[in-house]
N, C-alpha and C positions, 0 to 999 in steps of 0.2 A: 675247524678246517685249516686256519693257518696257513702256511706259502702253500698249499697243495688249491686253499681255494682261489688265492692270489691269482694261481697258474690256471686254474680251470677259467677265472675271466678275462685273461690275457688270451688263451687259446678261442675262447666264446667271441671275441674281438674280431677273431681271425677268422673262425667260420661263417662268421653274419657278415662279411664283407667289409669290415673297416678298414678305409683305407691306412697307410702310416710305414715306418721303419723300426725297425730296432736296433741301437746302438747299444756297442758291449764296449768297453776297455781298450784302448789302442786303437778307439777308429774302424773295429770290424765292423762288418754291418751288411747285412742280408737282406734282400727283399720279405714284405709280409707272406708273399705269394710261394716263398721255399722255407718254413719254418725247419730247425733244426730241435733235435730232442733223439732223434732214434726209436724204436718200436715204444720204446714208453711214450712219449707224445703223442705216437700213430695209435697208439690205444686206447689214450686220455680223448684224442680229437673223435675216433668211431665211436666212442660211448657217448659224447656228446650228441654225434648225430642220429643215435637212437630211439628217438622219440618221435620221427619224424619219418623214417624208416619203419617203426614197428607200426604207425598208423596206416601208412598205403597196407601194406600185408596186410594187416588186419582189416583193412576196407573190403580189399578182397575178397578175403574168406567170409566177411557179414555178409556180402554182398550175394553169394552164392548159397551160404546160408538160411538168410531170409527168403529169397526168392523162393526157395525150397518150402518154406514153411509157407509163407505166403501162397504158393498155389498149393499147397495143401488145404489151406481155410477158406478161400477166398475162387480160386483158378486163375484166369490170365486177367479176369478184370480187378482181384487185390494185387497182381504184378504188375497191372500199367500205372495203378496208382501209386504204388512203391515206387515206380520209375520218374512217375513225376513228382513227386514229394523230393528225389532225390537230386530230379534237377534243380526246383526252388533250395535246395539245400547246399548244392554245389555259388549258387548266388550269393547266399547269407555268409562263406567263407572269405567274401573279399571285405567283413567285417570281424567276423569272430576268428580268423587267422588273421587281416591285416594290422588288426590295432595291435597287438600283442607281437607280431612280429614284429612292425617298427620301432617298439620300446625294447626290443631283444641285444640289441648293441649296445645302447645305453647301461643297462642291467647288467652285461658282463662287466662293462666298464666302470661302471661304479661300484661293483661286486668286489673286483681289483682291487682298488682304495679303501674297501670296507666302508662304504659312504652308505648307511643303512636309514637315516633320512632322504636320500634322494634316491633310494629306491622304494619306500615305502611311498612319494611323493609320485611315481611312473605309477606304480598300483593303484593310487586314490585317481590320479588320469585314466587310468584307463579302465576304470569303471566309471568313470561319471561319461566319460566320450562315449566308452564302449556300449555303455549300457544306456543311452542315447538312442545312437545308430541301430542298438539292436530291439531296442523297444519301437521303435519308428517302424520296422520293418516287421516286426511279430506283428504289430497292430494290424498293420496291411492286408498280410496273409491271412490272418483269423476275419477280419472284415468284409474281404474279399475273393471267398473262395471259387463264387461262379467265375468272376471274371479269368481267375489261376486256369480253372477245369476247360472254358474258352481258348486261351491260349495255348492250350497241350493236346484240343482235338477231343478232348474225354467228357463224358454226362455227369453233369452233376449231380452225382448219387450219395446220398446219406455215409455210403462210407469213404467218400471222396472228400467231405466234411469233415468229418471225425477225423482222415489224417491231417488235413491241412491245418485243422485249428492245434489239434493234440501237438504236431510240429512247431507249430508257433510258439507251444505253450511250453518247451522246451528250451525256445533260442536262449532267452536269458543264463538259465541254468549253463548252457552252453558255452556260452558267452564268458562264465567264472571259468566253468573249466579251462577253457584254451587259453584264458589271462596265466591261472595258477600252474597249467603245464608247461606254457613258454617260459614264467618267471623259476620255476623248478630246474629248467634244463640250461637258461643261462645263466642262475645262480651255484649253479653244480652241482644240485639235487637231481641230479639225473634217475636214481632208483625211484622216487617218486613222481616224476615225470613220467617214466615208463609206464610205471604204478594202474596211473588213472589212464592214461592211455588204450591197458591194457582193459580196465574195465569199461571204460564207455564208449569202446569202441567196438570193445567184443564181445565181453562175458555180459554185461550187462544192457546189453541192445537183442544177442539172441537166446538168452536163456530165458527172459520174460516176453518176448516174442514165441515160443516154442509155450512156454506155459500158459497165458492170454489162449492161443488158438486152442488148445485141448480141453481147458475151461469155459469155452465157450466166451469171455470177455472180449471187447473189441478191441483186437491185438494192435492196434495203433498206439495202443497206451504204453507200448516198448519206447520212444521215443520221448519224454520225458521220466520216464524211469532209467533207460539208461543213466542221464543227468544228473538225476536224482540220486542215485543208489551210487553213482561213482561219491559225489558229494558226501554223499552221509558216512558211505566207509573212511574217505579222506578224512573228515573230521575225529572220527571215529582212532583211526590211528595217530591223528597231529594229537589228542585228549593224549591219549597213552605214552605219545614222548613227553608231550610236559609232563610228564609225573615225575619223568625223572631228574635227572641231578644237571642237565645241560646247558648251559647259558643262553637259549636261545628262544625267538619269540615265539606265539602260541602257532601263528598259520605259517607264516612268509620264511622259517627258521632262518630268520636272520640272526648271527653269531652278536651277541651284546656285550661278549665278555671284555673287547676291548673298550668300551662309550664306560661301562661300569667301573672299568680298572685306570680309566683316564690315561689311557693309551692313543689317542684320538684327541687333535686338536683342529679345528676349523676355524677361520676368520677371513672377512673380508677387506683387501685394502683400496684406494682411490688409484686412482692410474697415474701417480705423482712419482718419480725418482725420490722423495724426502721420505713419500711413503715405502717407498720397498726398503730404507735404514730399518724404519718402525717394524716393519716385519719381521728383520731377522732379530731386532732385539724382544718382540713378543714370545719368541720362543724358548726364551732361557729357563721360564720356571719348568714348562712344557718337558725339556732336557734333563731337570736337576730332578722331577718328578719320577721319571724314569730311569731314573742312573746312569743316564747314558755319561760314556767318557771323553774327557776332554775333546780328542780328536772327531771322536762322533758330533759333539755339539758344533764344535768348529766347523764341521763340515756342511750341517744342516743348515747354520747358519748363512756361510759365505753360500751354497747354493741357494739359497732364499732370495738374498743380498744379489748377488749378481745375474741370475734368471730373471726375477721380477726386472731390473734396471733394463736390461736387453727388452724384454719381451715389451714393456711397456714404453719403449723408445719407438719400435718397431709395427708395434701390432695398432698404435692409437694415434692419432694424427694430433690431435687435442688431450694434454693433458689435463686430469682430472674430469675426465667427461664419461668414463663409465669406471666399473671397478675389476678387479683381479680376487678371484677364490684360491684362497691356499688351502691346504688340509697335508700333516703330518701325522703320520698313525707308526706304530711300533708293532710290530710280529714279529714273535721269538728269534729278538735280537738283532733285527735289523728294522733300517729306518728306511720309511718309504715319504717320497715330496711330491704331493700333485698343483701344478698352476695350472691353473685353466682361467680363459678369458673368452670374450666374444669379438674382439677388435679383428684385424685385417689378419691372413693365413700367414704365419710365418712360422716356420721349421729354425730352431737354431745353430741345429747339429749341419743341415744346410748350410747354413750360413757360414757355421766355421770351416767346411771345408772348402766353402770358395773363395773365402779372404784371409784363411789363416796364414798364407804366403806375407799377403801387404800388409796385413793390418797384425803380426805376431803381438802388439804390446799393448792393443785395443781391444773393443769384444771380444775378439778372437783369443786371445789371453784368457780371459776370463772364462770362457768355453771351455777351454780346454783343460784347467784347473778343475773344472766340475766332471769331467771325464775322466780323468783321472785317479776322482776319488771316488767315482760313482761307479757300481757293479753293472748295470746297467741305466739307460736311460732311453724313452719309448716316446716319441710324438704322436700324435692321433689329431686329425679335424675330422670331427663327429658334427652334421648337422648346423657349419659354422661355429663351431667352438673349438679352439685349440685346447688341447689337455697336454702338457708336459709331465709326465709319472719320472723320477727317479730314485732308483733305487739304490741305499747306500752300504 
């Protein structure tokens, strides 16, 4: 993927609401809210929102769909159950869309960095959360279907049952899905995100719903088939890329080629001024590993060296009382630097431009040396965490 995926979690940044700026070279700097790119960025950003867009459509069309089928087998009493299965299932999304959307920012974000442990670490959360919440609530409905068919006005009849448990018995499967679409579309798997979309939402919800009713089986069983049948293809195609030659993991296709190529360094330092020296001197082997050149090393370093000293003067009232994540990674030939902390909000590109007048030979010095040498430089608080990315 390389800068191309870099750009798809910078721009995923953008469409999930992250607040922040972006600073270029000489001080320009735009709001998040007017990204600049030209019709290639406006097409990178609408493929993005593709998957989110092909879903309503295609709710639609299921919706009009089934209904069809449904009184064909059934008449208007399999359509009020359809209709309320559909309400209980409009509920279930403030679970099986909300946990996966709020890790969606994150995931671009650390998608950027190439930080393919902390994304694999949002995925293992959100299924132990998700898959929680969404067992808690499968229980419910399958336990409780009189009480459901009570609150919609409807009898409860055997095949008032059959949907509500069949549905339940779905949610989980459900539940992977919208994990694995969300993390596909903000990690810039976008064609596989549409992918499964396109199936469980539509080929695989009315195509065994249409076949169920002419079989005579009770066509409720579309609703964990859907889940199912999208699941099995996905695997099914994730099998046939690993066969090939591609650096990448079996499900999440996270790129490895740089954690293998020792392109990717991580460490964490105390929130001490003596430690951000130690910093920038941990990364020499990091440098001499990668052939980076004098000037490159020079640079990584002094921004190490002088970012950490600001940001940990700034952001922590007590030093040495929490610590600072670094991570430098290498894509094809350029050097990227993430600080990220959890101390008090502080912007430094702010900073220098409200004191670069009085204080030229203070922080503000120092800022401005890293601008200088930086192609770009990006602030983000995500969630109370500052992330400073620069890019060299």
């Amino acid at each position: 993927m390389g800068i191309g995926g870099r750009v798809a979690g910078q721009r995923t940044r953008y469409l999930f609401g992250c607040g922040g700026r972006i600073y270029l070279p000489a001080w320009r700097q735009f709001p998040a809210t007017m990204p600049r790119g030209g019709t290639s960025m406006l097409r990178e950003m609408l493929m993005l929102g593709t998957p989110p867009a092909l879903n309503n459509l295609l709710s639609m069309v299921r919706m009009i769909l089934l209904n069809r089928i449904l009184m064909a087998a059934g008449g208007s009493a399999f359509v009020a159950i359809f209709t309320m299965v559909g309400s209980v299932s409009d509920f279930t999304l403030c679970v099986i869309s909300g946990v996966p959307q709020t890790s969606s920012p994150l995931v671009g974000i650390y998608n950027s960095e190439r930080n393919n442990p902390g994304m694999r670490l949002l995925i293992h959360m959100q299924l132990c959360y998700g898959g929680i919440l969404i067992g808690s609530i499968a229980a419910a409905i399958a336990l409780a279907p009189a009480l459901i068919c009570t609150l919609f006005g409807l009898m409860q009849t055997a095949q008032a049952v059959w949907a509500l448990r069949l549905f339940a018995l779905s949610l989980p499967m459900a539940m992977l899905c919208s994990i694995l679409i969300y993390f596909y579309n903000a990690s810039g798997q976008v064609p596989f995100a549409n992918g499964m979309t396109f199936c469980r939402v539509f080929l695989f919800a009315v195509l065994p719903a249409a076949v169920l009713s002419w079989t005579g089986f009770p066509v409720w069983w579309f609703y964990p088939l859907s889940e199912l049948l999208t699941l099995a293809v996905l695997f099914v195609v994730l099998w046939r890329k690993a066969q090939s030659d591609t650096p990448c993991s079996p499900i999440l296709l996270l790129d490895e080629a740089y954690d293998r190529m020792g392109k990717v360094i991580d460490f964490s330092v105390e929130a001490r001024i003596d430690e951000a020296v130690r910093a920038a001197g941990l990364i020499g082997g990091f440098c001499n590993q990668n052939s980076l050149t004098a000037r490159q090393a020079m640079a990584v370093s002094l921004s190490i060296e002088e970012m950490l000293t600001i940001l940990i003067k700034h952001c922590f009232q007590e030093q040495g009382q929490a610590t600072v994540d670094v991570r430098v990674f290498v894509i094809q030939g350029e050097i990227g630097l993430r600080i990220r902390n959890a101390g008090k909000q502080f912007n430094p590109i702010d900073y220098y431009q409200a004191h670069q007048a009085a204080d030229e030979m203070g922080e503000a010095l120092g800022i401005r040396m890293i601008l200088k040498l930086a192609k770009s430089v990006c602030y983000q608080r995500t969630f109370g965490v500052n992330t400073l990315t620069i890019l060299l």
